[in-house]
C-alpha positions as CSV (number, residue, x, y, z in Angstrom):
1,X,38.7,68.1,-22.2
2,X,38.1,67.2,-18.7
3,X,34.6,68.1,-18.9
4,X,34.0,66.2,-22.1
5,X,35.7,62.9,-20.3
6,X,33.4,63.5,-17.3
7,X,30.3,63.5,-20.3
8,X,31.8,60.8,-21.7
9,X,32.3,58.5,-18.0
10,X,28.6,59.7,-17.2
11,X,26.8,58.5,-20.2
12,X,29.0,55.3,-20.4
13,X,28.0,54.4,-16.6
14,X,24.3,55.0,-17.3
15,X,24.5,52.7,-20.5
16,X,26.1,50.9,-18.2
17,X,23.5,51.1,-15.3
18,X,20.8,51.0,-17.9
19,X,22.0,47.6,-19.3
20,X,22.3,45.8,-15.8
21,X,19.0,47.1,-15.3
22,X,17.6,45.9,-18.7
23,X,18.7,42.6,-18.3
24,X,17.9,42.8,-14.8
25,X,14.3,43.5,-16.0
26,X,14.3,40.4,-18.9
27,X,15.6,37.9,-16.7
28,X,13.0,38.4,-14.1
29,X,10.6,38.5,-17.0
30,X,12.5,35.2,-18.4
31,X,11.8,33.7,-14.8
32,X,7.9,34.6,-14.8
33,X,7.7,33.2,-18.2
34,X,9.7,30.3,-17.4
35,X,7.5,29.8,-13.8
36,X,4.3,29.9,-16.0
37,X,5.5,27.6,-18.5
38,X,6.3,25.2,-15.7
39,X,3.1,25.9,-14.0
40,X,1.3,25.0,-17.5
41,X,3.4,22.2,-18.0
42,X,2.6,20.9,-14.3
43,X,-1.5,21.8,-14.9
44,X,-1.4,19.7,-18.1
45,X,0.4,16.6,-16.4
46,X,-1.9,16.9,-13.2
47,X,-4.5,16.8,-15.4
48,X,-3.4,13.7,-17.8
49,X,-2.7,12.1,-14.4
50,X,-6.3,12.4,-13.4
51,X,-7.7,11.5,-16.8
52,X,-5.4,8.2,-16.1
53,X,-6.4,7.9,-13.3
54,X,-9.8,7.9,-14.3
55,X,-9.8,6.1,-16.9
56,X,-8.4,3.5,-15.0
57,X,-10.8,3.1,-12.2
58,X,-13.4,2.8,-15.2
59,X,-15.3,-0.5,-14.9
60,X,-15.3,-0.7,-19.0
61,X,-12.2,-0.8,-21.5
62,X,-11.8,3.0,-23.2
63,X,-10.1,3.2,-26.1
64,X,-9.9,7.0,-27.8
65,X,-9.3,8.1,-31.1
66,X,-8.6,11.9,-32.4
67,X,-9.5,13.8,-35.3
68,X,-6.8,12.1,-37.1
69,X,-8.2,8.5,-36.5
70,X,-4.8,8.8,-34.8
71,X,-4.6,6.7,-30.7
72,X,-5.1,9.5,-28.3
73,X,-5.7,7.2,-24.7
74,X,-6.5,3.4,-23.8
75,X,-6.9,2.0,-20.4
76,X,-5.5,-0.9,-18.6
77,X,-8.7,-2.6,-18.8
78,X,-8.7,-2.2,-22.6
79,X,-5.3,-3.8,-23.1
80,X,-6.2,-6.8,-20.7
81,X,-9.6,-7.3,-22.5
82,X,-8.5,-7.0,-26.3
83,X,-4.5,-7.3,-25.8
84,X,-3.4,-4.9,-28.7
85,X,-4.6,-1.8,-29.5
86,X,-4.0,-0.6,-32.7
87,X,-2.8,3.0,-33.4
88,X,-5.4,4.1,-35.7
89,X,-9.2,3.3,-35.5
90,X,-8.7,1.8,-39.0
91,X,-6.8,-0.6,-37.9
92,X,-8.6,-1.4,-35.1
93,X,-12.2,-2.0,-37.3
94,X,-9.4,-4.3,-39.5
95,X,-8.8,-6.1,-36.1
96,X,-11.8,-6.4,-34.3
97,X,-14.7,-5.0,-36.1
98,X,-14.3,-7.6,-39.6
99,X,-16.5,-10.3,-38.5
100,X,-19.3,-8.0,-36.0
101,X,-20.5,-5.6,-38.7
102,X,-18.2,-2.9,-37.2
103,X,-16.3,-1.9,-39.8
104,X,-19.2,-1.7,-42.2
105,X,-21.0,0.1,-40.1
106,X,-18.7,2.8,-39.8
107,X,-17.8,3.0,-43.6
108,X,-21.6,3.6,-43.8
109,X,-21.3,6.1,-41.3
110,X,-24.4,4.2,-39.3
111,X,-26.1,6.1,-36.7
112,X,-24.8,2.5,-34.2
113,X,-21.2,1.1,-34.5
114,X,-21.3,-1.8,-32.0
115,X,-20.5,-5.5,-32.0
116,X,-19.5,-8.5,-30.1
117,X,-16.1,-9.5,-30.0
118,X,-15.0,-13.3,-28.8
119,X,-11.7,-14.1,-27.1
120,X,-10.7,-17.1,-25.1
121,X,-14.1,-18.1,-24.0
122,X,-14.9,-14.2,-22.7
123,X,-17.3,-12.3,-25.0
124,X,-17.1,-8.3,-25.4
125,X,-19.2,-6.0,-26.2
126,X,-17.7,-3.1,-28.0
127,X,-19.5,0.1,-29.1
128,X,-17.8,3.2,-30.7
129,X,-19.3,6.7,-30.9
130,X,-18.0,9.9,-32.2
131,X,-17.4,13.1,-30.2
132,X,-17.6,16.5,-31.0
133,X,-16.0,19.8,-29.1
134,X,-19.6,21.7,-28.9
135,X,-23.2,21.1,-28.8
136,X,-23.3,22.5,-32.4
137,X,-21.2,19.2,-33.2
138,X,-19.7,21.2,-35.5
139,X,-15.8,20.3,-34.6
140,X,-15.3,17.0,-34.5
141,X,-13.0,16.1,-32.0
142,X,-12.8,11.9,-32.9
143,X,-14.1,8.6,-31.4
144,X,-14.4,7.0,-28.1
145,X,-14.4,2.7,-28.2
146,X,-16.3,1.3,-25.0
147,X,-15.6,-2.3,-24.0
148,X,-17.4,-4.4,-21.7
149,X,-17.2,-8.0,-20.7
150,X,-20.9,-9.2,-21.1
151,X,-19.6,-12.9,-20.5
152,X,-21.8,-13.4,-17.7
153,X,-24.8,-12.0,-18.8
154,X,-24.7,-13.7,-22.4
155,X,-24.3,-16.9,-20.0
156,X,-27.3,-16.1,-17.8
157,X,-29.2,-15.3,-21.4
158,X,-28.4,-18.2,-23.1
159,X,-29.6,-20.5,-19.7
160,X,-32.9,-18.3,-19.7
161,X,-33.7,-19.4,-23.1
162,X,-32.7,-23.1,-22.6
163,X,-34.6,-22.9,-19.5
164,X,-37.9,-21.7,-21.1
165,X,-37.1,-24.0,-23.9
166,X,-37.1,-26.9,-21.8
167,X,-40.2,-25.7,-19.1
168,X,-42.0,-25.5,-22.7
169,X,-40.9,-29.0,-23.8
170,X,-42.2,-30.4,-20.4
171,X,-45.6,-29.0,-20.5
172,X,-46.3,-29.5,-23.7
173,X,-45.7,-33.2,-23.6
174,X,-48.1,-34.0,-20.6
175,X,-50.5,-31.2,-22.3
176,X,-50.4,-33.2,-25.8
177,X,-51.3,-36.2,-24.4
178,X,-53.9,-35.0,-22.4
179,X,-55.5,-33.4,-24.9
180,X,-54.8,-36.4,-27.2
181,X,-56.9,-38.8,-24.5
182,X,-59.2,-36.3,-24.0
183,X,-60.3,-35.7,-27.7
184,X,-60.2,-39.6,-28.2
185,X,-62.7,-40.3,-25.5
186,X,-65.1,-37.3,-26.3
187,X,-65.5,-38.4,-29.7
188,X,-65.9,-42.1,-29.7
189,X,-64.0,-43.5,-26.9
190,X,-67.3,-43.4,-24.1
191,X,-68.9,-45.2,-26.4
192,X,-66.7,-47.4,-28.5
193,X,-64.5,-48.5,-25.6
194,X,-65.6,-50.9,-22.5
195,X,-65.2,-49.3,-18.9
196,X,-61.2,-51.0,-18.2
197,X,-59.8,-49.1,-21.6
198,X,-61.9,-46.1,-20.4
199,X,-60.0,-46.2,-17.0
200,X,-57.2,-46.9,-18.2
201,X,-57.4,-43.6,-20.9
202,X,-58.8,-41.6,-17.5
203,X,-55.5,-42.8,-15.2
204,X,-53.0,-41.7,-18.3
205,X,-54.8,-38.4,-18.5
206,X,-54.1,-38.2,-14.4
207,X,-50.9,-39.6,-14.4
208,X,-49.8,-36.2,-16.3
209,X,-51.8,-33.8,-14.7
210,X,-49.8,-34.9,-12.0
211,X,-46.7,-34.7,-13.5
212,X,-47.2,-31.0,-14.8
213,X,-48.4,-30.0,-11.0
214,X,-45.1,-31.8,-9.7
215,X,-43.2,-30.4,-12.6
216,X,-44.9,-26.5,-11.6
217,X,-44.2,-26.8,-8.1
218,X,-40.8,-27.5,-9.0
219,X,-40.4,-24.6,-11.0
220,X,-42.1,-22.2,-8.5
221,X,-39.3,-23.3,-6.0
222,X,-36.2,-22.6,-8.3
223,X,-38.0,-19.1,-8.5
224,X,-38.3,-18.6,-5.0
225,X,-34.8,-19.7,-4.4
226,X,-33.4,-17.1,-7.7
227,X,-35.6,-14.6,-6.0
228,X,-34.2,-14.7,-2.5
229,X,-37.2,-15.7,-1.1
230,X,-37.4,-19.4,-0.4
231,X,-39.0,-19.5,3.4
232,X,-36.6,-21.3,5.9
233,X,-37.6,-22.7,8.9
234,X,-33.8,-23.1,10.0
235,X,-32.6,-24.9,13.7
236,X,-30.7,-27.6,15.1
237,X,-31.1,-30.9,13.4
238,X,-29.8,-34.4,14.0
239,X,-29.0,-35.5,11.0
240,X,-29.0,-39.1,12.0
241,X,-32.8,-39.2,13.2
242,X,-34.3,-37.1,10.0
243,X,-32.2,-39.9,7.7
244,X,-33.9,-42.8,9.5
245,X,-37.3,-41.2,8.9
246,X,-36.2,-41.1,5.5
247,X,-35.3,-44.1,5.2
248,X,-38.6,-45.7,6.8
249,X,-41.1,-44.3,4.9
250,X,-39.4,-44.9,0.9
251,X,-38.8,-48.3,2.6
252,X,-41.9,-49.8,0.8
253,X,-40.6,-49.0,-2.1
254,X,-36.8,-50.6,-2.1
255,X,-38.6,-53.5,-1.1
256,X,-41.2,-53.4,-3.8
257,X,-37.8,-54.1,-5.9
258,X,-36.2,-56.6,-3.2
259,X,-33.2,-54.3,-2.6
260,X,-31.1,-54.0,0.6
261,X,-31.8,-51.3,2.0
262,X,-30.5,-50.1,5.1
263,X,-29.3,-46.5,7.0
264,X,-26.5,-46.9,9.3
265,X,-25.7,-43.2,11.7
266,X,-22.2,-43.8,12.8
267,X,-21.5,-40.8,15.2
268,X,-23.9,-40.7,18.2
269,X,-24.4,-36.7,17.5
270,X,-24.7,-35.4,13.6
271,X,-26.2,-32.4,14.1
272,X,-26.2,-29.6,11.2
273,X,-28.3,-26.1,11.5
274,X,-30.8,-25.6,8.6
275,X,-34.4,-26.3,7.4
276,X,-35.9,-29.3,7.8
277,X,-38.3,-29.7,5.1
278,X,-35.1,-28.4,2.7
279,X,-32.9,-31.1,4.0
280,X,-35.5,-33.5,4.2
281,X,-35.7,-32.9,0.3
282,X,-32.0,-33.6,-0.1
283,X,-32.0,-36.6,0.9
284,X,-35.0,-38.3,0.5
285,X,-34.6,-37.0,-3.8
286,X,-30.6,-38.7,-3.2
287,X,-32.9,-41.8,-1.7
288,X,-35.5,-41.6,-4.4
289,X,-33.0,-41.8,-7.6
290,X,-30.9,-44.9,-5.9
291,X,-33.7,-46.6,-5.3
292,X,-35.3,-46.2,-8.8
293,X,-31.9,-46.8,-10.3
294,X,-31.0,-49.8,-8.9
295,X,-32.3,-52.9,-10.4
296,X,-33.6,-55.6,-8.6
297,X,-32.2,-57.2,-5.5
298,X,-29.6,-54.2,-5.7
299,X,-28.6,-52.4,-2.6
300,X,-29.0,-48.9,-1.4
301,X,-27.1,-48.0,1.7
302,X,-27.3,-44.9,3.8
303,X,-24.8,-43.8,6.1
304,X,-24.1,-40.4,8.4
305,X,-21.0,-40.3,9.6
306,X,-18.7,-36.6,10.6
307,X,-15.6,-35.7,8.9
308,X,-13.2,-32.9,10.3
309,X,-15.9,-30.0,10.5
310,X,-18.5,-31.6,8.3
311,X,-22.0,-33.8,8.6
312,X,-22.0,-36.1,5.5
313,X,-24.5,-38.2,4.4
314,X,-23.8,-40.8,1.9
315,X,-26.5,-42.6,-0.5
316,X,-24.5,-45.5,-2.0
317,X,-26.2,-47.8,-4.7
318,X,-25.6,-50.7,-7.0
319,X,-27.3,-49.5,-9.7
320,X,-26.6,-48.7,-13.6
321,X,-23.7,-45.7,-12.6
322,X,-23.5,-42.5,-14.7
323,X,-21.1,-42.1,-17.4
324,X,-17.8,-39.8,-16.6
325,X,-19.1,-37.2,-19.2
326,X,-22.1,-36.2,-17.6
327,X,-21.0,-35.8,-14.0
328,X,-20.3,-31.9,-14.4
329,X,-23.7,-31.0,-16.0
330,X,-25.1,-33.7,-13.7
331,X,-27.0,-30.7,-11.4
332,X,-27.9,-28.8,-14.1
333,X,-31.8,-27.8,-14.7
334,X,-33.3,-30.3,-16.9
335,X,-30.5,-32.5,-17.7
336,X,-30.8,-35.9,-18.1
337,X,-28.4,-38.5,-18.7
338,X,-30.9,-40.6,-20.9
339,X,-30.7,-38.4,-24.2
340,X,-33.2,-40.8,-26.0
341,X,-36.2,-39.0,-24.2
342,X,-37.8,-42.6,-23.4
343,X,-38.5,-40.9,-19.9
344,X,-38.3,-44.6,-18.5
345,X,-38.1,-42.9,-15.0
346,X,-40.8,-40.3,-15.0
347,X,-39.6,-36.9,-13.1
348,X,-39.1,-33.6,-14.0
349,X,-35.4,-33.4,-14.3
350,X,-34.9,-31.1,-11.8
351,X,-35.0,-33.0,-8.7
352,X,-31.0,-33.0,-8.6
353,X,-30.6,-29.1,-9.9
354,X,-32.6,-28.2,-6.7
355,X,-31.0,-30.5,-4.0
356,X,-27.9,-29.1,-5.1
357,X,-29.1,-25.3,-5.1
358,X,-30.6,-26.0,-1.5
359,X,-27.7,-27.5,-0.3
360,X,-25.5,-24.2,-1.7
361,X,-28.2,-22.4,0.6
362,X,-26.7,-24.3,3.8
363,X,-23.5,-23.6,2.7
364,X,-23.1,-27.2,1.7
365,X,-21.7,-29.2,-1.1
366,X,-22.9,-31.8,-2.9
367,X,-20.8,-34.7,-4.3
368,X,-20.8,-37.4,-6.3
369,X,-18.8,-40.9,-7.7
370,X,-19.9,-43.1,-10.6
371,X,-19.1,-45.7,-13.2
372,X,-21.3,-47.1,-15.3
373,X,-22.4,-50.1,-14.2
374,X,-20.6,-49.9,-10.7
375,X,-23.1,-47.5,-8.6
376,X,-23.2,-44.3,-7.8
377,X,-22.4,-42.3,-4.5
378,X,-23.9,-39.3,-4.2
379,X,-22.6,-37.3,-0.9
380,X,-24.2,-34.1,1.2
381,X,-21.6,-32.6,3.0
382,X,-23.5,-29.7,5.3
383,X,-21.2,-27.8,8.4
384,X,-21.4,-28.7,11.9
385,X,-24.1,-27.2,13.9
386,X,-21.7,-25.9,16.4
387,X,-18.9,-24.5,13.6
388,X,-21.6,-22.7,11.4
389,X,-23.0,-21.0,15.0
390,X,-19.9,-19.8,15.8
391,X,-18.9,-18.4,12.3
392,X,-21.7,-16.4,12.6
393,X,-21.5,-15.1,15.5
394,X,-17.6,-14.2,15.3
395,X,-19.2,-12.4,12.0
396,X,-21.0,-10.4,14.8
397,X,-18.2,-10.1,16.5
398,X,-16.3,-8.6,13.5
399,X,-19.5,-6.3,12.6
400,X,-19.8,-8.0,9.4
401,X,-23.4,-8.2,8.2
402,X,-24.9,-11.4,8.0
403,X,-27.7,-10.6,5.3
404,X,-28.2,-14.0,4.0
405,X,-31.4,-16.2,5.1
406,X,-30.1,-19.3,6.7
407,X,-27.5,-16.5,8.4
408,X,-30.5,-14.6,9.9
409,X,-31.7,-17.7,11.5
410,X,-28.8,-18.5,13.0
411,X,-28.1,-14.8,14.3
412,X,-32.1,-15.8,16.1
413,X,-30.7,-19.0,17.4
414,X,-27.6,-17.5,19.1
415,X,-29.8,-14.5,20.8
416,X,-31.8,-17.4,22.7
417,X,-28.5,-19.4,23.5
418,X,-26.8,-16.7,25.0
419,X,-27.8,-14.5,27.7
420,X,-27.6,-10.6,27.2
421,X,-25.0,-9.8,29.1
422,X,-22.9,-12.5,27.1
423,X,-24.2,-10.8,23.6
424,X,-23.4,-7.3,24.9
425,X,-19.6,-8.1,26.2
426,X,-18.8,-10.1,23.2
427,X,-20.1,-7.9,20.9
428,X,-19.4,-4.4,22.5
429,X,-16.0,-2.7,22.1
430,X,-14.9,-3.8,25.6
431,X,-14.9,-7.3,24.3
432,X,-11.5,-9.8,25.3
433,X,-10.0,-12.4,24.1
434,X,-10.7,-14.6,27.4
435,X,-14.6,-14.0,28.0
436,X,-15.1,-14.4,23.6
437,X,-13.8,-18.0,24.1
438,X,-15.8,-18.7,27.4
439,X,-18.9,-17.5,25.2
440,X,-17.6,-19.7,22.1
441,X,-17.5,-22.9,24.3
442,X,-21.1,-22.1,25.9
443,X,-22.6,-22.3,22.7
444,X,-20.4,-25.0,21.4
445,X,-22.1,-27.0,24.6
446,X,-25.7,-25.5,24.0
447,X,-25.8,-26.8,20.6
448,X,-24.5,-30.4,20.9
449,X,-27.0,-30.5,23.9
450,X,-29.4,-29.3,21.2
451,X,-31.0,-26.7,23.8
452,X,-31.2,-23.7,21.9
């Protein structure tokens, strides 16, 4: 009996044993399990995290759709372009893709679903292609919306085409009466007409031959300033003596129409750094307009004068004044506030378009004030030789690059102001705050002695 309780002890303590050991062995298996499910379950978010992440460093809106047509993703980008996004690609072809072709397009199962989308004065280009798992495309995995903000470069076209629109207009209208006079004198004009209507016939035909060379020198430099590479002769300038020039030589011509014309250089120093022949073009196209606006015994007025960090000078007239709704397309290329295309005043139309794109060169502004028949003021506010000098060098200072032409110049300019000991100290590592000033103040002198 003993013996058989002994049995009975033994095999219950190695159930026993057995057991503990058993569920020893499937809770460490429970733990592995567990620790790869968790190590899955981290994989999967690290990766969604870095598809986010991606997707939102993306320059274009992404918006995906599955199998189901169901939302899989969107970016940020998306959402700030287009607002809502739709759960289902349906939807979202009801939403956007209506108007574009979109939505028929992908009914038809076109080999192209794209479109342009308008929304508060932005345009969108938006273009959605299927995707597939394999290169067999046999499972379809469902389809990926791209959006991209093509504001700008619908802009830019639609200027391109206005642009060659009106360069066509301007030629053509010298070129037909060119040939007109031309044709008219070949055939029976010689002849028919006495040597004065002869003349005058020859003087009309050179009269726009010299409009469509004026008119193409124009044009070749707005390209040269699109293109980077308008040539700049670039130094100190006294603004005061190159006005007075100006205002010398069109001084036949303001008194042609008995105006008063006069220039009057208030500060005795106005000097600005830049181009001569660029400046010079400014203002003697701000001269040339007052004076041809202004009927006669008008007034145009010039004055120079310095205002906090700035060189401004100001062509004031009396003349017929420019109505408030054409003052912010007034720089525009080809725009002309006469609409009934009399062309009273000859020009191209881009005389004010290019004073104002030089000016943006020298890191200028150009302003102006008007009311019909009270005068216009057209201002040219360009930075002080001194302060633009010293920006640039501090942005040598800084190690910033100074890429830009009129900034390349300048960097020329300050390597013969300064001596090389000055350039290497300021510029070097070892560089304090008490020698950068002394070098700041020796070319704030250098300049407004105009030694260079």
């Amino acid at each position: 009996m003993e013996m058989f309780l002994y049995i009975v002890i033994a095999v219950v303590s190695t159930m026993l044993l057995m057991t503990l050991v058993f569920r020893s062995l499937l809770r460490k298996i429970s733990e592995r399990k567990d620790q790869e499910f968790l190590r899955t379950i981290n994989q999967i978010a690290n990766e969604r995290a870095e598809a986010n992440a991606i997707l939102a460093s993306l320059s274009i809106g992404v918006v995906a759709y599955g199998s189901d047509h169901r939302l899989i993703a969107s970016n940020e980008l998306s959402r700030e372009m287009l607002g809502h996004i739709p759960d289902t690609i349906d939807s979202f072809l009801n939403l956007y893709g209506s108007e574009n072709g979109m939505r028929a397009s992908f009914l038809i199962r076109a080999s192209e679903v794209s479109g342009i989308y308008e929304k508060e004065n932005r345009v969108y280009q938006l273009k959605c292609e299927p995707r597939h798992l394999d290169k067999s495309e046999n499972r379809f995995a469902g389809h990926v919306i791209m959006i991209q903000d093509v504001t700008e470069s619908t802009r830019l076209e639609e200027e391109r085409r206005a642009f060659v629109a009106n360069v066509s207009h301007e030629l053509k209208t010298p070129l037909t009466t060119i040939k007109s006079y031309t044709e008219t004198l070949l055939d029976w004009g010689l002849e028919e007409k006495d040597k004065q209507s002869v003349r005058k016939d020859v003087t009309r035909i050179y009269d726009d031959s010299l409009r469509m060379e004026s008119l193409i020198a124009d044009l070749l430099l707005l390209s040269s300033i699109d293109s980077k590479a308008h040539y700049m002769n670039a130094r100190v300038l006294d603004m005061g003596s190159l006005c007075r020039q100006i205002t010398e030589r069109l001084r036949p011509s303001a008194e042609d129409k008995y105006l008063q014309f006069e220039c009057l250089v208030l500060p005795a120093s106005a000097l600005v750094f830049g181009d001569a022949n660029s400046i010079e073009r400014i203002v003697t196209n701000l001269v040339i307009n007052a004076i041809k606006y202004t009927p006669k015994r008008g007034r145009v007025q010039i004055s120079v004068g310095n205002i906090a960090d700035d060189i401004y000078v100001k062509v004031k007239d009396t003349g017929s004044g420019i109505p408030a709704q054409d003052l912010p397309n007034l720089f525009d290329r080809f725009y002309r506030v006469d609409k009934t295309g009399s062309r009273q005043y000859g020009g191209t139309g881009l005389g004010l378009s290019i004073a104002h794109e030089l000016t943006e060169l020298h890191y200028g502004r150009l302003e102006v004030e008007s009311q019909p028949g009270r005068g216009s003021a057209f201002t040219l506010f360009l930075p002080r030789a001194d302060r633009y000098l010293i920006q640039i060098f501090l942005r040598l200072v800084n190690k910033d690059e100074v890429d830009d032409i009129l900034g390349k110049a300048a960097v020329q300019t300050l390597s013969r102001i300064l001596s090389e000991s000055d350039w290497e100290v300021s510029t070097g590592p070892a560089a304090d705050r008490e020698h950068l000033a002394r070098v700041l103040e020796k070319i704030r002198q250098k300049v407004n002695n105009k030694t260079e």
